[in-house]
PDB file of N, CA, C and O in Angstrom:
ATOM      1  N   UNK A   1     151.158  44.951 174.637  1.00  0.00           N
ATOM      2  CA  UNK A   1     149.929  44.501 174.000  1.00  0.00           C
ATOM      3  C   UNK A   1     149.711  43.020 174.297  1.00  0.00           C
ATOM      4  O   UNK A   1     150.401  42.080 173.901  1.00  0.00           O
ATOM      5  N   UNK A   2     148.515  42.985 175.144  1.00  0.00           N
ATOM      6  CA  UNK A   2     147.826  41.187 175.217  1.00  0.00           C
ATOM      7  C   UNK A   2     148.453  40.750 173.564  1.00  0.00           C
ATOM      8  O   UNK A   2     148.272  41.573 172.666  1.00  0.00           O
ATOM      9  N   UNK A   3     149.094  39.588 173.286  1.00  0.00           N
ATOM     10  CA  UNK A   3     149.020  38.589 172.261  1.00  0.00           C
ATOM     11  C   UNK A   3     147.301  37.362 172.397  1.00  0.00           C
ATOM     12  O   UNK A   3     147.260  36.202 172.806  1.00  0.00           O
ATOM     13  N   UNK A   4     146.012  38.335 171.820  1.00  0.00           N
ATOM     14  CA  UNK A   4     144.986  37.154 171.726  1.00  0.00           C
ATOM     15  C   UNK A   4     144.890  36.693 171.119  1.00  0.00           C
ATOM     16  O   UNK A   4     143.862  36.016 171.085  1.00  0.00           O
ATOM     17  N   UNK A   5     145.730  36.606 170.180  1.00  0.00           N
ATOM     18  CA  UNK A   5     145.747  36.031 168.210  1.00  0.00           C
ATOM     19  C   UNK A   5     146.708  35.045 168.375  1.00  0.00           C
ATOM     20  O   UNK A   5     147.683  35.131 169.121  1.00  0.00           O
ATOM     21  N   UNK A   6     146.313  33.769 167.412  1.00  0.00           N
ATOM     22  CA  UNK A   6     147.110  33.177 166.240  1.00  0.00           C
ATOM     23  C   UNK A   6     147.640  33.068 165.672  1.00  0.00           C
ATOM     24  O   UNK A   6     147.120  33.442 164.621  1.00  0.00           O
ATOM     25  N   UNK A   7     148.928  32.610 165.453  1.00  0.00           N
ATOM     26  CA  UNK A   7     150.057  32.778 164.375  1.00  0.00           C
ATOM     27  C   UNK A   7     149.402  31.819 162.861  1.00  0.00           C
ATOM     28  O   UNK A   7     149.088  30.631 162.796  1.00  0.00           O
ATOM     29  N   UNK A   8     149.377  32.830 161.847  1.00  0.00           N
ATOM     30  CA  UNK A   8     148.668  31.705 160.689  1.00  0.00           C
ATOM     31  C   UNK A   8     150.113  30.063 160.398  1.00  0.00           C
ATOM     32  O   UNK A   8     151.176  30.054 159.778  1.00  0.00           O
ATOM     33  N   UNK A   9     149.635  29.335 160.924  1.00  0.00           N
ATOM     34  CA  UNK A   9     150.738  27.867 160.298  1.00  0.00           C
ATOM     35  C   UNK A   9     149.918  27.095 159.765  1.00  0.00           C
ATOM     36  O   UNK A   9     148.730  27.000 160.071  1.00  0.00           O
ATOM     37  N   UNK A  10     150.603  26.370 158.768  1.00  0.00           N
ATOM     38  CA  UNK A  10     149.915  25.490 158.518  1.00  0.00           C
ATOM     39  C   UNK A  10     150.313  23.823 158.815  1.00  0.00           C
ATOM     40  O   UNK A  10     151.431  23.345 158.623  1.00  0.00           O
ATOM     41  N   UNK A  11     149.155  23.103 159.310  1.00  0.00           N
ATOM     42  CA  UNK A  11     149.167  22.120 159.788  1.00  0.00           C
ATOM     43  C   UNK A  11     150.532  20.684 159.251  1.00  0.00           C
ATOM     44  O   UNK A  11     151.108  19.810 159.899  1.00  0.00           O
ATOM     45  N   UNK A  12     150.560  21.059 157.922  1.00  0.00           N
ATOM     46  CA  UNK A  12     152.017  20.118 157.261  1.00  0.00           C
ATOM     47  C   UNK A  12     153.162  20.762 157.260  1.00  0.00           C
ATOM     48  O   UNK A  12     154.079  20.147 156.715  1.00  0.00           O
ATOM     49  N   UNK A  13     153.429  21.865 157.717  1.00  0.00           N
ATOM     50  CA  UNK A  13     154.725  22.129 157.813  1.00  0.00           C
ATOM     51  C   UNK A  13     155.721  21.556 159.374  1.00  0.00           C
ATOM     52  O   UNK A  13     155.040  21.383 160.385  1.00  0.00           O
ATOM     53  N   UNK A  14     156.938  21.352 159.457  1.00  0.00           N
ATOM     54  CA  UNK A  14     157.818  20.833 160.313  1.00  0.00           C
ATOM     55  C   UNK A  14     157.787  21.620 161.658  1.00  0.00           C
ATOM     56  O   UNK A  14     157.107  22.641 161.760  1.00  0.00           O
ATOM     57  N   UNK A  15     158.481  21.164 162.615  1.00  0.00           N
ATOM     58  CA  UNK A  15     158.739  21.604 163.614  1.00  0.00           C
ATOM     59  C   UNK A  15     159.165  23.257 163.709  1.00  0.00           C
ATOM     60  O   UNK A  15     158.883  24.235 164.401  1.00  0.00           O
ATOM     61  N   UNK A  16     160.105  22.881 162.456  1.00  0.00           N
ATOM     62  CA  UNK A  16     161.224  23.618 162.556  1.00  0.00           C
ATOM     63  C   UNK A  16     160.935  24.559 162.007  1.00  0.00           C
ATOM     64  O   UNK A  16     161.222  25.696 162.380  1.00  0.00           O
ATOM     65  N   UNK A  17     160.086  24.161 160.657  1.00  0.00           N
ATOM     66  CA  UNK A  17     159.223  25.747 159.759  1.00  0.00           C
ATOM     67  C   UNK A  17     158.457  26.310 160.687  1.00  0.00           C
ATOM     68  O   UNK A  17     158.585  27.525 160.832  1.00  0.00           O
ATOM     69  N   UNK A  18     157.464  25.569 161.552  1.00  0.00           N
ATOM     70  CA  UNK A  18     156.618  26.426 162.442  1.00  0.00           C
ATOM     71  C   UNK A  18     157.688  27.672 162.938  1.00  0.00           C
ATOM     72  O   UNK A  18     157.548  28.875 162.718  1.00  0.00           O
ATOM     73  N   UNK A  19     158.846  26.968 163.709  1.00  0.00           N
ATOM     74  CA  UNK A  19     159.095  27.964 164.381  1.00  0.00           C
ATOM     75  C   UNK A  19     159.848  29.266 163.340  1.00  0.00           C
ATOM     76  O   UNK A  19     159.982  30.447 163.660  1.00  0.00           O
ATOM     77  N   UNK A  20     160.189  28.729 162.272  1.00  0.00           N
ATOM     78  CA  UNK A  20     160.958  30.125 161.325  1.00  0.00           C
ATOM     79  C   UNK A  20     159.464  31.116 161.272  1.00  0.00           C
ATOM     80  O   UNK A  20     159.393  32.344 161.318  1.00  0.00           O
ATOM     81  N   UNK A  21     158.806  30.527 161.208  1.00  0.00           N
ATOM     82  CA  UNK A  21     157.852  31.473 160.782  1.00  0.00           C
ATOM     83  C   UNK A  21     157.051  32.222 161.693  1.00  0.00           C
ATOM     84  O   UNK A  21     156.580  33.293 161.312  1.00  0.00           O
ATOM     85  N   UNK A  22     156.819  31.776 162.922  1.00  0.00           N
ATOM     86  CA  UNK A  22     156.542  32.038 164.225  1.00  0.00           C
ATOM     87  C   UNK A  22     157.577  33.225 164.687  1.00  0.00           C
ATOM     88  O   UNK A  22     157.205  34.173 165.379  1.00  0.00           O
ATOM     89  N   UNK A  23     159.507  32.986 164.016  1.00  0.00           N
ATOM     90  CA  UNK A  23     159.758  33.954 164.626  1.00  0.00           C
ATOM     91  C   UNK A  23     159.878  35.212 163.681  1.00  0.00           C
ATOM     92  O   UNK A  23     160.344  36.279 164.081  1.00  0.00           O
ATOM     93  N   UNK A  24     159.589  35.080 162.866  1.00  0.00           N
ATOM     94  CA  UNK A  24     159.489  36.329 161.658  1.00  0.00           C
ATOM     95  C   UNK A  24     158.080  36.985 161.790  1.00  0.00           C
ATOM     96  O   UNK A  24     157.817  38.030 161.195  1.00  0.00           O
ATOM     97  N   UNK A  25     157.319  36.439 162.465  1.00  0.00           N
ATOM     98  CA  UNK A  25     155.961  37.615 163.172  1.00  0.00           C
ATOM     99  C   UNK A  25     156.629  37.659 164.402  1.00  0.00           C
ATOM    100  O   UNK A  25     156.871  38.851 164.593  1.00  0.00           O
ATOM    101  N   UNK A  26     156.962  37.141 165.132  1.00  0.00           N
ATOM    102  CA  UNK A  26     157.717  37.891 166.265  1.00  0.00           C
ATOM    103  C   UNK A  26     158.256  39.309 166.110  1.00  0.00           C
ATOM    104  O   UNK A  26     158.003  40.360 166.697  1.00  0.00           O
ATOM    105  N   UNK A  27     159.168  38.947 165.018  1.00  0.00           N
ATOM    106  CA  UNK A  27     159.986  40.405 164.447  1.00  0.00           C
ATOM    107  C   UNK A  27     158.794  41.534 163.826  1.00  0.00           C
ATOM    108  O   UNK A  27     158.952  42.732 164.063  1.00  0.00           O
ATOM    109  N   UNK A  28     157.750  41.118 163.119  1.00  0.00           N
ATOM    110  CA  UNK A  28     157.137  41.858 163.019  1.00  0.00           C
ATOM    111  C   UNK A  28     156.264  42.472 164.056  1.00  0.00           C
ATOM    112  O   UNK A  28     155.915  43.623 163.791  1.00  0.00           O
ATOM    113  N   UNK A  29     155.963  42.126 164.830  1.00  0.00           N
ATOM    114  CA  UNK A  29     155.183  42.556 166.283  1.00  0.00           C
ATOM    115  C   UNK A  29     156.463  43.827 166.627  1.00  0.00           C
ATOM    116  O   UNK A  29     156.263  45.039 166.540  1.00  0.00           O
ATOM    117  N   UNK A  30     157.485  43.312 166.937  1.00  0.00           N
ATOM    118  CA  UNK A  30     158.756  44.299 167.469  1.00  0.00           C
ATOM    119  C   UNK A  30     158.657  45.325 166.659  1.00  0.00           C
ATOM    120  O   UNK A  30     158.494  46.472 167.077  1.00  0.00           O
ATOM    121  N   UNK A  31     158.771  44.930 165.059  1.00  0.00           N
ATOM    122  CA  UNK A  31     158.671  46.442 164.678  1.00  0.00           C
ATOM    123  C   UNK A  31     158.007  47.358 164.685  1.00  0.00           C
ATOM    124  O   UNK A  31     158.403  48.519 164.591  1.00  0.00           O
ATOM    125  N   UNK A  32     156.598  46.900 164.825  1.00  0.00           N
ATOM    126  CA  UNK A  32     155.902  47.765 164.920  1.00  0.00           C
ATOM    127  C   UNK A  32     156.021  48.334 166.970  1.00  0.00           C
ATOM    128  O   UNK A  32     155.974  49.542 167.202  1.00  0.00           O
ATOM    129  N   UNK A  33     156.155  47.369 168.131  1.00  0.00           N
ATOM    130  CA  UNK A  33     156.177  47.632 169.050  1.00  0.00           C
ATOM    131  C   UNK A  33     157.209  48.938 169.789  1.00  0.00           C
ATOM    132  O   UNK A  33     156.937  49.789 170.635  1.00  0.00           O
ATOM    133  N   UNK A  34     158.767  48.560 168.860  1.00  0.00           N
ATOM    134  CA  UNK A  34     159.862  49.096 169.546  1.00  0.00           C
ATOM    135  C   UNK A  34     160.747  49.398 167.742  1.00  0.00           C
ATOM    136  O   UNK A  34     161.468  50.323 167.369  1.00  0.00           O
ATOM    137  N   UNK A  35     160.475  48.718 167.345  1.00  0.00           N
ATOM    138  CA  UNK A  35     161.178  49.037 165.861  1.00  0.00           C
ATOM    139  C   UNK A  35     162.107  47.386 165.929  1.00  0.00           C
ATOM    140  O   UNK A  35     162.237  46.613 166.877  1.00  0.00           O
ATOM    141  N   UNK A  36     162.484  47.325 164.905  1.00  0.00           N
ATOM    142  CA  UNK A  36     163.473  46.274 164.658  1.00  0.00           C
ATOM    143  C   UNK A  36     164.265  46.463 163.805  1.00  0.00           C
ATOM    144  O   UNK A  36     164.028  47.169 162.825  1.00  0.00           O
ATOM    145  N   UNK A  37     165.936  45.551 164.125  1.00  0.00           N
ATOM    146  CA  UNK A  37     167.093  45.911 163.240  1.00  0.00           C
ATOM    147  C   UNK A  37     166.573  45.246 162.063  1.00  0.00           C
ATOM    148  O   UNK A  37     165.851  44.250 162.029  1.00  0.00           O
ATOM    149  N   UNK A  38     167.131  46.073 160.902  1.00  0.00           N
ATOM    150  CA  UNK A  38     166.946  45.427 159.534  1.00  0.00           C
ATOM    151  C   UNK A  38     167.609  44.351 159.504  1.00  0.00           C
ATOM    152  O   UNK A  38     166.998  43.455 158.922  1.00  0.00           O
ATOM    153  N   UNK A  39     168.636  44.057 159.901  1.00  0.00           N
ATOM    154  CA  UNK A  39     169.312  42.509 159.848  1.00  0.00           C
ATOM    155  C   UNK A  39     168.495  41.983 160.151  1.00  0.00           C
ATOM    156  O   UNK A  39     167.805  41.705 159.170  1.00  0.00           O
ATOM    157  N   UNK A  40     168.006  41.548 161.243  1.00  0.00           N
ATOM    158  CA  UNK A  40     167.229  40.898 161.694  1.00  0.00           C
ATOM    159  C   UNK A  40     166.039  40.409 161.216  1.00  0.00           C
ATOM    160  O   UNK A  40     165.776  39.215 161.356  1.00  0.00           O
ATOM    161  N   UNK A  41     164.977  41.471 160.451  1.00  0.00           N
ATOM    162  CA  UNK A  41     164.034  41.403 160.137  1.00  0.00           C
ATOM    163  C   UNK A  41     164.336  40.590 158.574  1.00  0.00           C
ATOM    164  O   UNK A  41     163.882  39.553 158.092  1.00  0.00           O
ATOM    165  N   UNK A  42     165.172  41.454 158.153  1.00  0.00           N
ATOM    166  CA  UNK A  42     166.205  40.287 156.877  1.00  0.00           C
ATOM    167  C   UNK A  42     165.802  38.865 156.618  1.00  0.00           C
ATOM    168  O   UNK A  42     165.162  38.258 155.759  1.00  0.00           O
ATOM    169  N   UNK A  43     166.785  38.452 158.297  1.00  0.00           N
ATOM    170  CA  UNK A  43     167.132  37.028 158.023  1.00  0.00           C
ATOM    171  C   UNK A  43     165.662  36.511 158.249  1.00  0.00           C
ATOM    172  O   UNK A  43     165.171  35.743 157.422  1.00  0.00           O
ATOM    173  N   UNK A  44     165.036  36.870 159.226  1.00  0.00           N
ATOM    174  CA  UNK A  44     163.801  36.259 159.471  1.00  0.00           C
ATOM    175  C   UNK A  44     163.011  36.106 158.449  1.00  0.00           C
ATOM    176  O   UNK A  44     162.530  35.017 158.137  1.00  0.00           O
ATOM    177  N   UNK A  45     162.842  36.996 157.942  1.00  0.00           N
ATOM    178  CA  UNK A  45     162.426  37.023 156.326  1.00  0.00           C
ATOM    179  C   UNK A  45     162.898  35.998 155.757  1.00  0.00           C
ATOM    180  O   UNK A  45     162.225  34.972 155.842  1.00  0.00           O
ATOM    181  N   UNK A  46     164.087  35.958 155.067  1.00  0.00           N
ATOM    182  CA  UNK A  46     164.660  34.781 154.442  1.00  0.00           C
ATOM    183  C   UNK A  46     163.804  33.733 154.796  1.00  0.00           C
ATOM    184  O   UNK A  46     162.983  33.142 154.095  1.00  0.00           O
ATOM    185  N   UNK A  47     164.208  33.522 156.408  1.00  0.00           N
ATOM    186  CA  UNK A  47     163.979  31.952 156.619  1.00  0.00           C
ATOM    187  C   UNK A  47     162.055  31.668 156.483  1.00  0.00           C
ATOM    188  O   UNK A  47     161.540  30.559 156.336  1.00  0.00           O
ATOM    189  N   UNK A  48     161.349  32.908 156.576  1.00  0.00           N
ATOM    190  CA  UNK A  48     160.340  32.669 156.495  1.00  0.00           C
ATOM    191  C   UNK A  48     159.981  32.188 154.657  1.00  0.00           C
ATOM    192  O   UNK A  48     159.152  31.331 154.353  1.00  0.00           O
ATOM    193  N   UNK A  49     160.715  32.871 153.781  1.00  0.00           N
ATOM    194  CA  UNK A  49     160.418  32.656 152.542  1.00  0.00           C
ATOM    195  C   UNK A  49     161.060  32.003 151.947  1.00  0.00           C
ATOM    196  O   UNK A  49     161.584  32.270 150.866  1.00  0.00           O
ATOM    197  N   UNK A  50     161.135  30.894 152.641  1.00  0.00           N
ATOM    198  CA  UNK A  50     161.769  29.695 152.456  1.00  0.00           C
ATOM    199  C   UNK A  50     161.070  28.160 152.957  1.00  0.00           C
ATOM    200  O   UNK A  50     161.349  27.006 152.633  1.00  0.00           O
ATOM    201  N   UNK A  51     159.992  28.758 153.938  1.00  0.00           N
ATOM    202  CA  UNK A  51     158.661  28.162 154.431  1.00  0.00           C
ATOM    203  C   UNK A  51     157.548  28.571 153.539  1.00  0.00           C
ATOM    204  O   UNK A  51     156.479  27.968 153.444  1.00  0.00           O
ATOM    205  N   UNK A  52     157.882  29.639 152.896  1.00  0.00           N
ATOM    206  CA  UNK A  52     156.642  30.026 152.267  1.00  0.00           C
ATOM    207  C   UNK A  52     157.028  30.795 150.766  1.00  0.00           C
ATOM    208  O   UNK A  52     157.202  31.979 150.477  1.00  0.00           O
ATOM    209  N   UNK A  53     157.058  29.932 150.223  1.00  0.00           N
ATOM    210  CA  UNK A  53     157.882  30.371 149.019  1.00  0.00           C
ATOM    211  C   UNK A  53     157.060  31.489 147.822  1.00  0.00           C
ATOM    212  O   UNK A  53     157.533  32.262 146.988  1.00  0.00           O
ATOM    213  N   UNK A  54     155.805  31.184 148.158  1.00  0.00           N
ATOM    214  CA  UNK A  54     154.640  31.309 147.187  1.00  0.00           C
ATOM    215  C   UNK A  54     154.600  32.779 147.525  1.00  0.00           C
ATOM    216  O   UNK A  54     154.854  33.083 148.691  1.00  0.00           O
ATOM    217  N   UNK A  55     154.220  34.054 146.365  1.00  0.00           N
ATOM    218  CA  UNK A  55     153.642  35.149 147.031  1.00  0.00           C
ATOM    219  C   UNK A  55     152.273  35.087 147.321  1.00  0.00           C
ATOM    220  O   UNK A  55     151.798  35.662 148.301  1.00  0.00           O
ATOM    221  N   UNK A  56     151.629  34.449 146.560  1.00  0.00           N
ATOM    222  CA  UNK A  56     150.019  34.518 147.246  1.00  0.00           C
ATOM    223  C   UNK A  56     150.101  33.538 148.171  1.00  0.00           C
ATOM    224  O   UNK A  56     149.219  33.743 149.006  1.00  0.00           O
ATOM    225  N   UNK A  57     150.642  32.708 148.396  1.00  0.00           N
ATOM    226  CA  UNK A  57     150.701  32.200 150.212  1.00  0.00           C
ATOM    227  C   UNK A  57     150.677  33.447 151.117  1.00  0.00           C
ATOM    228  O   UNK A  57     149.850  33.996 151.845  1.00  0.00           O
ATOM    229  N   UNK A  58     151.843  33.629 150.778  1.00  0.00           N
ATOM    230  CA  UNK A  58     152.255  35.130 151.634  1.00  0.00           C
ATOM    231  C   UNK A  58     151.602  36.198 151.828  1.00  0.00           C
ATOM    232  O   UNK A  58     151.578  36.788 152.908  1.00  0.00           O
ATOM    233  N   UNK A  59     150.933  36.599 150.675  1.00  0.00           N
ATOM    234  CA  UNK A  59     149.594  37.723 150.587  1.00  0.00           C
ATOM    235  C   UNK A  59     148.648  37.226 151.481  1.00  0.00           C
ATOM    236  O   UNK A  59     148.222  38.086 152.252  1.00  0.00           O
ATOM    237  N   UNK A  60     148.138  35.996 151.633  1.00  0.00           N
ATOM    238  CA  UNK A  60     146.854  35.386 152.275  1.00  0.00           C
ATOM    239  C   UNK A  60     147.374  35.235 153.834  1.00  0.00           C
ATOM    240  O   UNK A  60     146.652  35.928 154.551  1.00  0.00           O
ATOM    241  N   UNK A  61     148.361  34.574 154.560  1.00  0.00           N
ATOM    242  CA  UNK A  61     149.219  34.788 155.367  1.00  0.00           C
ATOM    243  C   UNK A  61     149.430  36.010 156.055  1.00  0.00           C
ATOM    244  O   UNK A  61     149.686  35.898 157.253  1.00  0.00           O
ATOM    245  N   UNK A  62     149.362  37.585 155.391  1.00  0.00           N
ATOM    246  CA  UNK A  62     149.963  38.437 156.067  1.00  0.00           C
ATOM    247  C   UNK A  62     148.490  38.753 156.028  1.00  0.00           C
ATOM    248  O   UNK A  62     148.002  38.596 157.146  1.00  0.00           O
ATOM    249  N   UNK A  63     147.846  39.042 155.363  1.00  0.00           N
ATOM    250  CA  UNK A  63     146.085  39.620 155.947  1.00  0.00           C
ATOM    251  C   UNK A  63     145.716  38.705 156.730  1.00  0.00           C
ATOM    252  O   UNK A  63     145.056  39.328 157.561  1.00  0.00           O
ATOM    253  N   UNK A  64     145.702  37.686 157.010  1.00  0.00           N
ATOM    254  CA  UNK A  64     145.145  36.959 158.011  1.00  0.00           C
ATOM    255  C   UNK A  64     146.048  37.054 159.458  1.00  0.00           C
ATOM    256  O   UNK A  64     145.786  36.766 160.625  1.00  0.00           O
ATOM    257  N   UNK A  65     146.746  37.377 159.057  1.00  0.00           N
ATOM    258  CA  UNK A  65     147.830  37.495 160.738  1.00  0.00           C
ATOM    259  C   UNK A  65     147.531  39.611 160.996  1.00  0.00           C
ATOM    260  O   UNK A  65     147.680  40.136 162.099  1.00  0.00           O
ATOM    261  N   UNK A  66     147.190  40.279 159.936  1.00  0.00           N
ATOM    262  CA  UNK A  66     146.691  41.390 160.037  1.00  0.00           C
ATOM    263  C   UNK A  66     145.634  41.869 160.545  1.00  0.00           C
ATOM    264  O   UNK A  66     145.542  42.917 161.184  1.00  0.00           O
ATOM    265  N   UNK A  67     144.592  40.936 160.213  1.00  0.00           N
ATOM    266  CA  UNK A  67     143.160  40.734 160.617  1.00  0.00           C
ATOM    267  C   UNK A  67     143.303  40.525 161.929  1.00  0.00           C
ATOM    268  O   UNK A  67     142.912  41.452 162.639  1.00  0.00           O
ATOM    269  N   UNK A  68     143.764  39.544 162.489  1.00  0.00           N
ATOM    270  CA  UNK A  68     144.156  38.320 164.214  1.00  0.00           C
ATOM    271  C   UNK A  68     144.494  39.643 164.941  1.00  0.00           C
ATOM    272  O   UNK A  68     143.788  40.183 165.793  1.00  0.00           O
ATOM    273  N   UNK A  69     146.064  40.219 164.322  1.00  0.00           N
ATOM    274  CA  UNK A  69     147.013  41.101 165.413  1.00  0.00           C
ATOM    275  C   UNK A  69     146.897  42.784 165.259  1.00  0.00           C
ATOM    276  O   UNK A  69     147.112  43.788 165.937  1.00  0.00           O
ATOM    277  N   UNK A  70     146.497  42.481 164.148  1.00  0.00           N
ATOM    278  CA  UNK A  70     146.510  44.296 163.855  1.00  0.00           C
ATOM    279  C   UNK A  70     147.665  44.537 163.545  1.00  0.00           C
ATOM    280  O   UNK A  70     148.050  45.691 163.731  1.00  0.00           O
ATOM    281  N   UNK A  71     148.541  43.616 163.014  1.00  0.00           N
ATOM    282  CA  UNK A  71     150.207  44.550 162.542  1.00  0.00           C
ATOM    283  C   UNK A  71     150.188  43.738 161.353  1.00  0.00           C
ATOM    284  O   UNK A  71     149.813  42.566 161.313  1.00  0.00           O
ATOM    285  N   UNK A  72     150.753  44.653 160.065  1.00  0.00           N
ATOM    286  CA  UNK A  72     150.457  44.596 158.950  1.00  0.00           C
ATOM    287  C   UNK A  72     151.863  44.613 158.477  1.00  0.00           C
ATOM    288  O   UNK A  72     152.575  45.617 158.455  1.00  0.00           O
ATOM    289  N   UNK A  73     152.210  43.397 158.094  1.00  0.00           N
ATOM    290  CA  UNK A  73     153.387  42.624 157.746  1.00  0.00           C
ATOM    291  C   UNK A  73     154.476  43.045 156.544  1.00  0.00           C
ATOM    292  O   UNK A  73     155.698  43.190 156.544  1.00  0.00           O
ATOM    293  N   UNK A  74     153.529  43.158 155.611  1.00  0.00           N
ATOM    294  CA  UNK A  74     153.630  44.244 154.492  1.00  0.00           C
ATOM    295  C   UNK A  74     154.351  45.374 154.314  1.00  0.00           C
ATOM    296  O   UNK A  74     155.289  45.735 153.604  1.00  0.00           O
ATOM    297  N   UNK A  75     153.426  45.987 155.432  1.00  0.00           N
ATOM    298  CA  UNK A  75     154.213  47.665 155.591  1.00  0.00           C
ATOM    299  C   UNK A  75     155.956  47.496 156.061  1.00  0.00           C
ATOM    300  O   UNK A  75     156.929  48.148 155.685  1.00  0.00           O
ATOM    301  N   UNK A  76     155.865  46.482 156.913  1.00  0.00           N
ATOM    302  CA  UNK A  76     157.389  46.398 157.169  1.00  0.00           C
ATOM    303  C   UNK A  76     158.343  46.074 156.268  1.00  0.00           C
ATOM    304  O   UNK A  76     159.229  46.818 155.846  1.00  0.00           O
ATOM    305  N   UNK A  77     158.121  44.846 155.958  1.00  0.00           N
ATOM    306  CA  UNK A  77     158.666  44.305 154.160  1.00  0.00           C
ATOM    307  C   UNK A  77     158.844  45.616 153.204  1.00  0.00           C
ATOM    308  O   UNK A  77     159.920  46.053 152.798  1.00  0.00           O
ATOM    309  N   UNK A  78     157.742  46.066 152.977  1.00  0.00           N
ATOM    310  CA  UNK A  78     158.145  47.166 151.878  1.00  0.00           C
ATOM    311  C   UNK A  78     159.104  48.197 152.342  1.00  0.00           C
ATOM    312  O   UNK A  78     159.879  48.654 151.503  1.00  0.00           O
ATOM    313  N   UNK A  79     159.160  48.628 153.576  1.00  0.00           N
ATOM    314  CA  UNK A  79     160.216  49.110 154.050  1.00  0.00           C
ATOM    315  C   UNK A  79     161.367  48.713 153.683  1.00  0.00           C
ATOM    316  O   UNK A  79     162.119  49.339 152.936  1.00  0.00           O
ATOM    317  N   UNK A  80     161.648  47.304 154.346  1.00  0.00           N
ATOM    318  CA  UNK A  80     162.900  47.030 154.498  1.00  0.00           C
ATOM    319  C   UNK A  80     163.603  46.875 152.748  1.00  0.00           C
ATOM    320  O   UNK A  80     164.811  46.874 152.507  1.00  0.00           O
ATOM    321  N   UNK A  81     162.404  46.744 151.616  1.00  0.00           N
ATOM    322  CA  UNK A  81     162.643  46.342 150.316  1.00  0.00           C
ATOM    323  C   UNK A  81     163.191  48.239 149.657  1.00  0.00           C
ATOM    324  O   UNK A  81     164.052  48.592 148.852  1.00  0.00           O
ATOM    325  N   UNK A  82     162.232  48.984 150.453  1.00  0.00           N
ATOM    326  CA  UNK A  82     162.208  50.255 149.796  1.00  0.00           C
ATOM    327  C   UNK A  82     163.546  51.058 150.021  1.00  0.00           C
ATOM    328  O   UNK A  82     164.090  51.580 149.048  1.00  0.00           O
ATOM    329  N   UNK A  83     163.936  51.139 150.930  1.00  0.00           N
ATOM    330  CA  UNK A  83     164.856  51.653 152.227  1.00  0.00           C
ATOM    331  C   UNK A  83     165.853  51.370 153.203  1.00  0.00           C
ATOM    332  O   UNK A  83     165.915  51.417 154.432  1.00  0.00           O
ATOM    333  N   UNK A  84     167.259  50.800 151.479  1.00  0.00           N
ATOM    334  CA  UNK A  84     168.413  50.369 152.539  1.00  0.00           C
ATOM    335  C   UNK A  84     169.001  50.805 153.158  1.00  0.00           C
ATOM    336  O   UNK A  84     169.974  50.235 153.651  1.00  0.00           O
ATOM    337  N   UNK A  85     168.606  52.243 153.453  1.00  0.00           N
ATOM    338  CA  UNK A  85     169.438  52.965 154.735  1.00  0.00           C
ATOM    339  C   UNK A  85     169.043  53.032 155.343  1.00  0.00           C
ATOM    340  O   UNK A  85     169.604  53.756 156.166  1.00  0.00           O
ATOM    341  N   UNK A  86     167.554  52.414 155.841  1.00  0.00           N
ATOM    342  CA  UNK A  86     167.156  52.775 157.384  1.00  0.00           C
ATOM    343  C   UNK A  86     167.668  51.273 158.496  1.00  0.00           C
ATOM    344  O   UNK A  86     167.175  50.164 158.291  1.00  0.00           O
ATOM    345  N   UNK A  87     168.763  51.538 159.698  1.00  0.00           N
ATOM    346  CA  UNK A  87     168.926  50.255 160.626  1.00  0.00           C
ATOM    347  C   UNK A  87     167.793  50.394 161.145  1.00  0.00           C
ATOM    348  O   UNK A  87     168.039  49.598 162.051  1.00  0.00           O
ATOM    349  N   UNK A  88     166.504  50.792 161.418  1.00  0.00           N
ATOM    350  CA  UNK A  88     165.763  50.158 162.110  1.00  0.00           C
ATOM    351  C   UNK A  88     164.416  50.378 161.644  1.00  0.00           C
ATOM    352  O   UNK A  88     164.070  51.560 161.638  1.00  0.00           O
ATOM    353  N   UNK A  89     163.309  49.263 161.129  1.00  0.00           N
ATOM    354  CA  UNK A  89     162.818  49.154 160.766  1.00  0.00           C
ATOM    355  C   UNK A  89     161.351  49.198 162.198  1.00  0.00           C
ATOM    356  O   UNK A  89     161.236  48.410 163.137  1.00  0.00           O
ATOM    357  N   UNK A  90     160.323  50.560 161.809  1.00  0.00           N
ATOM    358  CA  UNK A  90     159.275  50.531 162.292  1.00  0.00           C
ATOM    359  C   UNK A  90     157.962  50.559 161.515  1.00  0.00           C
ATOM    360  O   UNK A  90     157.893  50.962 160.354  1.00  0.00           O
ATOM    361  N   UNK A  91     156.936  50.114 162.212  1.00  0.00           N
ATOM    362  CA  UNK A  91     155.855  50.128 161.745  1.00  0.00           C
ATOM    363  C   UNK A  91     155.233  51.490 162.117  1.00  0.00           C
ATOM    364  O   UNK A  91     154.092  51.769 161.749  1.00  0.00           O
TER     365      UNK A  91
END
């Protein structure tokens, strides 16, 4: 899939948050593309909600990167929240 979209960041966060958060839609693109390990999607998580601590950040954040990419951030999360026996997490 062309990437023609935007990663939602916001302009005051660090170098370093851009990229946690940049790579936790990465992981979400994968899952939905090929699936992704729950570890993985885990930690990325973590480090993303740790950039983004707020849930309505996060609510506004995942529809707007939903809207851009068409992969719905959510659905994966609730997975990985719903369903500790699945290793690989798809969309």
């Amino acid at each position: 899939m062309d990437k023609e979209y935007s990663y939602p960041i916001e302009a005051d966060w660090s170098t370093e948050e851009v990229i946690d958060v940049v790579q936790f839609y990465e992981a979400v693109e994968k899952g939905f593309d090929e699936g992704v390990a729950r570890q993985e999607l885990s930690d990325k998580y973590q480090q993303y909600k740790k950039v983004v601590p707020s849930k309505s950040e996060e609510k506004t954040q995942f529809k707007e990167f939903e809207k851009s990419s068409g992969y719905a951030p959510y659905k994966l999360i609730k997975q990985l929240k719903d369903d500790s026996q699945t290793e690989k997490i798809t969309g």
